[in-house]
N, C-alpha and C positions, 0 to 999 in steps of 0.2 A: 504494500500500500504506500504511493507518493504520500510527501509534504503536501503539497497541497492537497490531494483529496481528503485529509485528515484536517485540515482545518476551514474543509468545506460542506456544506448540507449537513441534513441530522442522521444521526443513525437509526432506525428502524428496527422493529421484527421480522424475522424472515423464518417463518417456519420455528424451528427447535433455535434457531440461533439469531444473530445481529446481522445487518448489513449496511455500508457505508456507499452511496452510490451504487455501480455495479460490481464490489469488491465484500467479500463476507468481513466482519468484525471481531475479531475473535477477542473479549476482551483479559490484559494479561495490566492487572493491576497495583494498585497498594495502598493504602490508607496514608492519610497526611492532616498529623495534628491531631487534635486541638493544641495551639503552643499557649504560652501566659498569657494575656489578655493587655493588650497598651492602654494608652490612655482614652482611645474611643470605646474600648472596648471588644475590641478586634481579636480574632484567637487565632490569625493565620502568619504573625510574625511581618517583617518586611517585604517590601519588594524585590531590594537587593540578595537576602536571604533566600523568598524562592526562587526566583531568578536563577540560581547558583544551586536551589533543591532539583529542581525542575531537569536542568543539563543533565544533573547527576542519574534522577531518574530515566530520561530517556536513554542515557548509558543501559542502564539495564534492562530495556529492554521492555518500559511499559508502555501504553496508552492511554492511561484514567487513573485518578485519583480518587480515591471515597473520602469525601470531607464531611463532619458533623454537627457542622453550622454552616448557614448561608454565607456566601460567599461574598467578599466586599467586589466592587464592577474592577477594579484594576485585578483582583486576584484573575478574575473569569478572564480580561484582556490579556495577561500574562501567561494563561493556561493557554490559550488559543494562539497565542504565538509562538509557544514549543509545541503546540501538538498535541495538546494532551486534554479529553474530555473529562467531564466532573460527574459523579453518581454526589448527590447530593444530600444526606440526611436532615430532614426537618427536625430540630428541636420542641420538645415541648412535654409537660410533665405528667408522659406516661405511668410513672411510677406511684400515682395514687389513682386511688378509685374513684374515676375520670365520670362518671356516669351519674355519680351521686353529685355531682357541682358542675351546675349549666356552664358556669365562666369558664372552665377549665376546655371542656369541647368546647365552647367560642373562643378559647386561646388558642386549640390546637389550628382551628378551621382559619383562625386569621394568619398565623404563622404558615401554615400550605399556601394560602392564596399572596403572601408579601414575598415570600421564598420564588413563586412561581412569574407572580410580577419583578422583583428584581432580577431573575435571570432568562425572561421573557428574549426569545430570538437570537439568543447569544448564542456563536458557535460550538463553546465549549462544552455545554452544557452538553449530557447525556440524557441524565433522568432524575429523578426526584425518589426517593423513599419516605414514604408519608410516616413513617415512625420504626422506630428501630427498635425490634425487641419487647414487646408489650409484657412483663412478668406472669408466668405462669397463673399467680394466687388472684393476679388480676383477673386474669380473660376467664377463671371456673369463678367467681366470685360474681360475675358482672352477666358472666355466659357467651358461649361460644357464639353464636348465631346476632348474640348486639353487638359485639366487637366486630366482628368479619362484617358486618354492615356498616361501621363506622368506618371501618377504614376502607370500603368501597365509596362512602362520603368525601373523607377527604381526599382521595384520588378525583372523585367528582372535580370537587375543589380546583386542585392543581390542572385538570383538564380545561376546565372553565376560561382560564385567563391563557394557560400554555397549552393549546391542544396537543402540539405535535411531541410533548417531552414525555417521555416512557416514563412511566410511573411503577411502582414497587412496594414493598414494605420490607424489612428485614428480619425474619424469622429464625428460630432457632428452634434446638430440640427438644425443652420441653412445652414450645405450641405451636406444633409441626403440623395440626390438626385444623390449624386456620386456612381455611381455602375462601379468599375474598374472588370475586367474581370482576373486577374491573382492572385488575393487575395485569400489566404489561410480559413481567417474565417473575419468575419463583428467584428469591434472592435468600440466601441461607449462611447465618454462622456458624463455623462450625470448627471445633477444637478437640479433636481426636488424635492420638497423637500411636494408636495400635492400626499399623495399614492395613491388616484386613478389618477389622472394623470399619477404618474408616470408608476402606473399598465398599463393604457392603454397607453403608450407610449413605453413601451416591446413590447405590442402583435403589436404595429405597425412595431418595429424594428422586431420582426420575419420573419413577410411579406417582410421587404426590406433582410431579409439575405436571404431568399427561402432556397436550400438546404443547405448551408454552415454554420457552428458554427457562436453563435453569444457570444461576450465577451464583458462586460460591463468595459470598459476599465477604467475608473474616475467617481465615486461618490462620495459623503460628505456632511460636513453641518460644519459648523464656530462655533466651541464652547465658541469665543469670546461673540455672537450676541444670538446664541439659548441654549448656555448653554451646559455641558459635559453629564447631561442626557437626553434630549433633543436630543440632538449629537448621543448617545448609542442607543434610541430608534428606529430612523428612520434608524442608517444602521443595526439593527438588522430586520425591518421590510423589508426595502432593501432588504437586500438579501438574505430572507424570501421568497421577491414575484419575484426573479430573478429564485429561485430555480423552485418555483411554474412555472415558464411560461418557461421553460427548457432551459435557458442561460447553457453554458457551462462552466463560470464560473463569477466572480466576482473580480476586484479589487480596496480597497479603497482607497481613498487621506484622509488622508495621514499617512506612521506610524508615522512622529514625527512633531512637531509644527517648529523645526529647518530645516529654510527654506531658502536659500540664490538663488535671484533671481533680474536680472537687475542692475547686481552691487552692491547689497548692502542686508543688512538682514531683511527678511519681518517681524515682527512683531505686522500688524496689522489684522492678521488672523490667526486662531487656527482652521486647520483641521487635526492636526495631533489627531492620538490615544496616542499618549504620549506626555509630555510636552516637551521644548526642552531640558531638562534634563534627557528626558528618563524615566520619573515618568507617571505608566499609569494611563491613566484618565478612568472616567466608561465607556465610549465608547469601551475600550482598553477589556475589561472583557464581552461586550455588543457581541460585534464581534467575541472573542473568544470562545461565547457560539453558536451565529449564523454558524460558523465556523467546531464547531463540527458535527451539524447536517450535513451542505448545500449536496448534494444537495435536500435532504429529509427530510421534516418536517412535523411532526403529521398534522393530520386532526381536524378541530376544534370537529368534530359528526362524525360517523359513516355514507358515504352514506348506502341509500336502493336501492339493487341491485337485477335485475332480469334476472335469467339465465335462456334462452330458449333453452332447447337441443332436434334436430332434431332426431327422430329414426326412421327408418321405420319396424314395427313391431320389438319393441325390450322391451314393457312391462312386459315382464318377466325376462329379465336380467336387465333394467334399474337402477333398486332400488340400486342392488348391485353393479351396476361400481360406482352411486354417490359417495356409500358410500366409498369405495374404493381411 
């Protein structure tokens, strides 16, 4: 895929996966941020700083970034001048019992529709996830069937002002059960770190997307606890077995170890690919080989394959159409 076709048109559904123009989109990702907060209140750091992220990451080999705030207009001007679209997470405080306080859905609904007007017709943008991760004790508390409606609302929402931006939620596995009906593609976190589990916890996720793209929205591994080759190996194996079970794309947590979350700076977890310095770790070189391949990676052996071809009296021209 050219430079410029990547910082041209929107990307689209196509069947089980994305397409960019007449070119498929396979997307190979990574999360970025939230950093400290400036004095506007801003959590994406400098210009000059991403500027300098951004190079780095096209080094390795992504297309998109999942950020989890609305984005300021020079970040999305910035993103779109390296090339690289935005999966964007709406804020908003899914973390209480959202159904019992009308303001709180009128909080969510005004945040989908400011998110959607601020990043209205911008290149960069990919899609929107109308909320990330709703808590378990929430969605059985509140019930399956009002939640999966709400967040078919707020998709409303974001359609309303951005028709053409894919829309999303981000699901994990304990409410895997949630199937909204207005959802662009199946977006999944997921932190498995035993590969056949994790293998067989794709082909279950395929099942739950049916016809729709399924995008592995958050994976990783703490290179505090397992170490940075450790770290390298499993998401090169990742998304190795994502490509293998036909996700449509991948993206990892996280590009950098500099993390500012709950107030204050995380420190006691290292899933970035690069330190918070910016220094990459083997992970960093791990991903950008897996990267190059995705979505296609050699076969361990050649299978043995047998072609049966139907003819009805056609033993004398046979030989030659094979060969042919």
């Amino acid at each position: 895929m050219t430079e410029s076709n990547l910082k041209s048109g929107r990307v689209v559904v196509d069947g089980k996966f994305f397409r960019l123009g007449s070119e498929k989109f396979q997307v190979r990702g990574v999360t970025y941020g939230p950093f400290a907060q400036d004095a506007a209140g801003q959590t994406f750091g400098t210009a000059e700083l991403a500027s300098r992220d951004f190079k780095q990451i096209r080094q390795l080999g992504a297309n998109l970034l999942r950020v989890y705030y609305v984005p300021p207009r020079w970040f999305l001007d910035l993103a779109a001048e390296h090339g690289l679209r935005l999966l964007i997470d709406v804020p908003w405080p899914k973390h209480v019992c959202f159904f019992e306080d009308y303001e709180v859905q009128q909080q969510a609904r005004r945040a989908v529709r400011e998110a959607a007007e601020a990043c209205r017709d911008h290149p960069a943008l990919f899609g929107f996830s109308v909320v990330n991760e709703i808590p378990a004790e929430i969605v059985r508390w509140s019930g399956v069937a009002r939640v999966t409606r709400f967040i078919d609302e707020l998709v409303d929402e974001a359609k309303t002002i951005e028709h053409a931006a894919l829309c999303t939620f981000a699901c994990f596995p304990p409410t895997e059960f949630l199937a909204p009906k207005k959802i662009d593609f199946l977006c999944f976190n997921v932190y498995l770190h035993e590969p056949r589990s994790f293998e067989k916890y794709l082909a279950r996720l395929q099942m739950l997307a049916d016809v729709k793209p399924l995008l592995l929205g958050e994976f990783g591994i703490d290179s505090i606890r397992e170490g940075s080759e450790q770290q390298g190996q499993l998401l090169h194996a990742q998304i190795e077995m994502a490509g293998r079970a036909g996700l449509a794309g991948t993206i990892v947590y996280s590009f950098t170890d500099d993390w500012f979350r709950g107030g204050r700076q995380v420190e006691d977890w290292a899933f970035g690919l690069t330190t918070r310095n910016r220094e990459p770790k083997k992970s960093f070189f791990e991903v950008q080989r897996a990267y190059a391949s995705a979505p296609y990676f050699p076969l361990p052996r050649a299978p043995k394959v047998s072609v049966v071809v139907a003819s009805y009296n056609g033993a004398r021209t046979l030989e030659a159409c094979l060969r042919r």
